[in-house]
N, C-alpha and C positions, 0 to 999 in steps of 0.2 A: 222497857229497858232490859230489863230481865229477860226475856224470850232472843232480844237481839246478842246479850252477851253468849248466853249456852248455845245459838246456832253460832258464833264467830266460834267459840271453842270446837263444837264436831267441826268446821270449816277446815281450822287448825289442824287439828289431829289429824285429820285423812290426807292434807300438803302431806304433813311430816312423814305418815306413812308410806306416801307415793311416793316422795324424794326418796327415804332411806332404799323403795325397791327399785325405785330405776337407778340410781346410785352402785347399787349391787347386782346388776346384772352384767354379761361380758359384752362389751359391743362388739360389733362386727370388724369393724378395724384389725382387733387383734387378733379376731378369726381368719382374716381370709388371708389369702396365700400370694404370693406373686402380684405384689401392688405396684404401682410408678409411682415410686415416690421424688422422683426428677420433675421441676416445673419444664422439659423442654415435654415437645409430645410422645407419646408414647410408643417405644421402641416395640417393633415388631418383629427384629432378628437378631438375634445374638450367638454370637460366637462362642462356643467351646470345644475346645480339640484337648483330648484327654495327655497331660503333657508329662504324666508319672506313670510310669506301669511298673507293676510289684516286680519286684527280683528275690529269688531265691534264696532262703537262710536255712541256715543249720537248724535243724530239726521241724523245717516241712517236711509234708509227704505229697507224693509223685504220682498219680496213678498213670503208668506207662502201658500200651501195649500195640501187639505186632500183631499185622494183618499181611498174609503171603499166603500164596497158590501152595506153599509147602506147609503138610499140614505138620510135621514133624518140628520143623524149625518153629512154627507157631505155640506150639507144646515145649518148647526149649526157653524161648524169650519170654513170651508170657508170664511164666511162673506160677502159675494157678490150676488146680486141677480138674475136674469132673465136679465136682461137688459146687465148688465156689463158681466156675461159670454157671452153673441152674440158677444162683442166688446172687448173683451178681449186683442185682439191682435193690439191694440191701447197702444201708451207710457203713456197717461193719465193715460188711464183707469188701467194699471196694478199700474201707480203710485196709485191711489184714494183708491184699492183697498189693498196697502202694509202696512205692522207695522213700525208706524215708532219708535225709541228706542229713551224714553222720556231723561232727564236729569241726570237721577240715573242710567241708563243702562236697564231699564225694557220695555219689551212692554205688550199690554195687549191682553191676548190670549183669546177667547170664554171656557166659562163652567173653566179653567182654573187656570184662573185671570192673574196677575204678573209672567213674566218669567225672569229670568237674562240674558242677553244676549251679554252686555259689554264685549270686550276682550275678544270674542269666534271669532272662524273662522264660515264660514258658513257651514262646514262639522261637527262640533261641537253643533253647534247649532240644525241642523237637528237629529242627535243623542241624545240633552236632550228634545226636542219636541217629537219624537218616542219612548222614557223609559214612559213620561208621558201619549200619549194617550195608549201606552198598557193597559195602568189601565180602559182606559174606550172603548176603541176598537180593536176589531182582525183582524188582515190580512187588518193593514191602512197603506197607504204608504205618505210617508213626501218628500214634494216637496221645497226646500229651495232656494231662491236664491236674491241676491243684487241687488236692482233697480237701483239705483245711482252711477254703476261705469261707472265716466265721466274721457274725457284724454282731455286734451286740446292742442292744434299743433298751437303756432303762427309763425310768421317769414319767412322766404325762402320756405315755401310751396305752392304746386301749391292753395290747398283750404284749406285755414287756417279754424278755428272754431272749437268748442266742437263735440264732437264724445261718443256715446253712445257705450258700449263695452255689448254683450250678450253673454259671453263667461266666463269661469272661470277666463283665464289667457291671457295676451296680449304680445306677445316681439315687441321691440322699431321698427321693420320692418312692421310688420305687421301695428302697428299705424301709419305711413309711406305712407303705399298705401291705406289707408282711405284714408288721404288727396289726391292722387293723385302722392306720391314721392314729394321728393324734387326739387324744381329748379336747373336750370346749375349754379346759382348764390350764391347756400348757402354752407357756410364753414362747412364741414362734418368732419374737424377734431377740430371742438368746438361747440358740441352742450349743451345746458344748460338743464338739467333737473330740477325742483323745486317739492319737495316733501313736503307732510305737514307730521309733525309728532305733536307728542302730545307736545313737546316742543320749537312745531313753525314750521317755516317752512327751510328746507336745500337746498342748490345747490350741484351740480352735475357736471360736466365737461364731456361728454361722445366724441369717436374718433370715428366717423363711418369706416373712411378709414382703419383702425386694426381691425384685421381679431380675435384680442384678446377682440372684444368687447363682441365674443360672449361668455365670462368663465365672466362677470362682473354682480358683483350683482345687477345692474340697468337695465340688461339687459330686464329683465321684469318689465311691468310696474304695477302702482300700481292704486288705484281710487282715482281721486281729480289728480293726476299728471299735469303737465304742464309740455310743450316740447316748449322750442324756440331754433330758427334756425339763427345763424348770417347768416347774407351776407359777403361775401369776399370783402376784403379791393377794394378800387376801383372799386368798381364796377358800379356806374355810366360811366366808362370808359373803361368797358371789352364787348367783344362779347362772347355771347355763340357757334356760330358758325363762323369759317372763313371767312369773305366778300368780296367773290370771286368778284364778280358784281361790288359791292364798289372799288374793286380796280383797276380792268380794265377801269372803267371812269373815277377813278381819274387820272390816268396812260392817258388816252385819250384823256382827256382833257387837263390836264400837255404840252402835245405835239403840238396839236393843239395852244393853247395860245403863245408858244415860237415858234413854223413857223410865226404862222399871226406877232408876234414883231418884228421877225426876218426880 
């Protein structure tokens, strides 16, 4: 009776063990990415047509420039000299080099003057820079583009911090593997997005784990955005991986301790 009670107890002990570690490990559910969580079957296409594009405020910057068989007028609109085209491909130097759009929405163009620019896209803008140098150059080609879209990634990321985006357009994946992906750690069905608008700033609730994230109008992101990443609840207390090792010596030692009392 005696030998059956002290093997029910190690029996005990190693349950309690195993529950507390499989208990505290993260399932895969709330790892993986893009689920159906719709009982119809699962969608294979989905629509997104990106239905906001950024417009221009007072105090972006612009990097503009002119491309013409004249190499004088090139040296005139430009605005840049010898030095700064060598190093061109420096973030400074394109910043030092860009218009930035004063308080009224104006920047100030060469030979030009004042252009409006506020509450244009920058496809917009490239098109009233081009009506204007026709007037004064042939066969000049208009280079437009945003120095200043920044995404910012805190929280559950492998390498949080600002990110420079040189592209037109970014979806929330792509911002993603800048950083490195996310942690085993971070809750992917609440992520927060914080956008500035002109009447402040808004939040966002984004489900990585819905496969419907990708028909959402935040699915693209925008410049100035900011992305934070919760952690999962307990997670001072979760493994990202099973503790195979950890449990075989707890297990080993368990044993050990109760022969030698024994």
């Amino acid at each position: 009776m005696k030998n059956y009670l002290l093997l029910l107890s190690k029996l005990s002990f190693i349950l309690i063990v195993l529950i507390l570690l499989f208990s505290s490990c993260v399932p895969q559910k709330k790892i993986r990415y893009l689920q159906n969580k719709s009982e119809s079957e699962a969608q294979k296409h989905f629509i997104n047509v990106k239905k906001v594009e950024y417009k221009i405020q007072a105090g972006d910057n612009l990097y503009i420039r002119i491309n013409s068989l004249d190499e004088k007028a090139n040296l005139i609109f430009n605005n840049e000299s010898q030095y700064a085209r060598q190093y061109l491909n420096n973030d400074i130097s394109v910043y030092l080099n860009s218009y930035t759009v004063n308080d009224e929405g104006y920047i100030d163009f060469p030979l030009v003057g004042n252009v409006y620019v506020k509450n244009l896209t920058v496809e917009q803008i490239k098109t009233e820079i081009q009506k204007i140098l026709n007037e004064y150059l042939r066969e000049a080609i208009v280079i437009v583009k945003l120095v200043n879209f920044n995404i910012t990634l805190i929280g559950e990321v492998r390498r949080p911090g600002e990110y420079k985006v040189y592209q037109d357009e970014i979806n929330i994946f792509e911002a993603f593997a800048f950083a490195g992906d996310l942690t085993d750690f971070a809750n992917r069905n609440h992520i927060l997005l914080v956008r500035q608008t002109k009447q402040g700033s808004t939040i966002h609730k984004l489900d990585l784990t819905d496969d419907k994230i990708l028909e959402s109008d935040y699915y693209y992101l925008m410049p100035n955005d900011i992305i934070y990443i919760e952690p999962l609840k307990g997670k001072q207390f979760t493994f990202a991986e099973f503790p195979y090792a950890l449990i075989f010596a707890g297990i080993s030692t368990t044993l050990l301790l109760i022969n030698y009392f024994k």
